[in-house]
C-alpha positions in Angstrom: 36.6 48.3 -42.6 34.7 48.9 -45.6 31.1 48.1 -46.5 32.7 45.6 -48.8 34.4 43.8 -46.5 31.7 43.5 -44.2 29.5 41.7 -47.1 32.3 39.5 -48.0 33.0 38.3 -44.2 29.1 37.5 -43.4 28.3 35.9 -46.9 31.7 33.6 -46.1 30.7 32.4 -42.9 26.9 32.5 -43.8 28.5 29.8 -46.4 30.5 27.7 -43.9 27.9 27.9 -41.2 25.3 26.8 -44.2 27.5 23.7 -45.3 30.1 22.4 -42.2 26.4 20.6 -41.0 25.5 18.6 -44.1 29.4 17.2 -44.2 29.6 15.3 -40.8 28.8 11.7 -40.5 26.0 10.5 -38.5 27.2 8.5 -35.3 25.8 4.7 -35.2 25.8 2.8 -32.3 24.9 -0.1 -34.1 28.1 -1.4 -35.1 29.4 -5.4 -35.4 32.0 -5.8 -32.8 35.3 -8.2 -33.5 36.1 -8.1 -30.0 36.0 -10.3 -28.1 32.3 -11.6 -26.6 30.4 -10.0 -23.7 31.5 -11.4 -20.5 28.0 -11.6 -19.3 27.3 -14.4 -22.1 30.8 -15.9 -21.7 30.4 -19.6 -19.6 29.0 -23.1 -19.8 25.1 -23.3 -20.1 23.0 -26.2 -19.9 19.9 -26.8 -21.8 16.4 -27.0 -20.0 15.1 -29.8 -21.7 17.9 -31.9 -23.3 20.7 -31.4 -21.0 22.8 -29.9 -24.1 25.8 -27.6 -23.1 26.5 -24.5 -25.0 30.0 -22.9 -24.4 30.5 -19.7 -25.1 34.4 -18.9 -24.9 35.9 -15.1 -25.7 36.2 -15.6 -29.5 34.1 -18.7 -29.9 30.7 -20.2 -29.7 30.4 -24.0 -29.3 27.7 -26.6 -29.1 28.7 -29.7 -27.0 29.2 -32.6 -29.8 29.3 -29.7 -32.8 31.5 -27.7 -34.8 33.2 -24.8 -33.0 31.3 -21.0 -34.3 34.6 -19.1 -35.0 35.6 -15.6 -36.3 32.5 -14.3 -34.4 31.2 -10.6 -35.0 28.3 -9.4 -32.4 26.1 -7.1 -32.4 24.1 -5.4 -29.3 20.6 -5.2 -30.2 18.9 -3.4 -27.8 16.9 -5.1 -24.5 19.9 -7.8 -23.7 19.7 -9.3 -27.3 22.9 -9.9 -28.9 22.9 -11.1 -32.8 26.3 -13.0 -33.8 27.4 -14.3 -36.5 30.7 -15.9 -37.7 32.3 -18.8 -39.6 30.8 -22.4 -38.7 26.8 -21.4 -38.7 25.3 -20.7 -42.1 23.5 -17.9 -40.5 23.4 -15.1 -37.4 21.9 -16.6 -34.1 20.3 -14.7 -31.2 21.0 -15.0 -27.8 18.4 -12.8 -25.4 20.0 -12.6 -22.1 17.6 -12.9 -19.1 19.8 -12.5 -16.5 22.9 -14.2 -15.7 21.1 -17.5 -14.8 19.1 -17.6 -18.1 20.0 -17.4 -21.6 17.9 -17.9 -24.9 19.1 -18.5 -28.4 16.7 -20.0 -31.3 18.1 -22.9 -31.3 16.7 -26.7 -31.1 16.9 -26.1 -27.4 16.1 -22.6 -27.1 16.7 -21.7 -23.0 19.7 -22.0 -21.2 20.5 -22.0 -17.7 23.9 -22.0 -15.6 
């Protein structure tokens, strides 16, 4: 080969090697989930103080007496905190999972048990 061609071959991969980095997209592992719901949330739990059930179904969130939350898109939030959100709350909740006896959302009763 000629000199030449040994410029032209190192200043075209000199060029790829210089922009193939810059056109990849950055992994994110925070990403709202359709899915269905964790099945460590999914059950009946009663409140501590008030007795109030919260039932938490594979596509579905429900307060006992209340409006079903439907549509729901979670999130994992790092340290057994899961944000949802969906259609039938204005806003996302929070549910911090203890373990599987003990659940807390902010909500009017706020800890859960099963």
């Amino acid at each position: 080969m000629k000199p030449r061609n040994y410029v032209l071959l190192g200043a075209t991969g000199l060029v790829l090697g210089v922009s193939i980095p810059f056109t990849q997209t950055k992994a994110s592992a925070a990403t709202w989930h359709t899915s269905s719901l964790p099945v460590k949330l999914r059950g009946t739990w009663h409140g501590k103080y008030t007795g109030q059930k919260l039932y938490v179904y594979r596509h579905s969130i429900r307060y006992a007496g209340e409006k079903a939350m439907t549509h729901i898109k979670w999130l994992y939030a790092g340290n057994n905190y899961y944000r949802l959100k969906g259609h039938g709350f204005s806003d996302s909740t929070l549910f911090h999972y203890i373990n599987r006896h003990k659940l807390t959302t902010y909500s009017m009763e706020h800890t859960f048990y099963r």
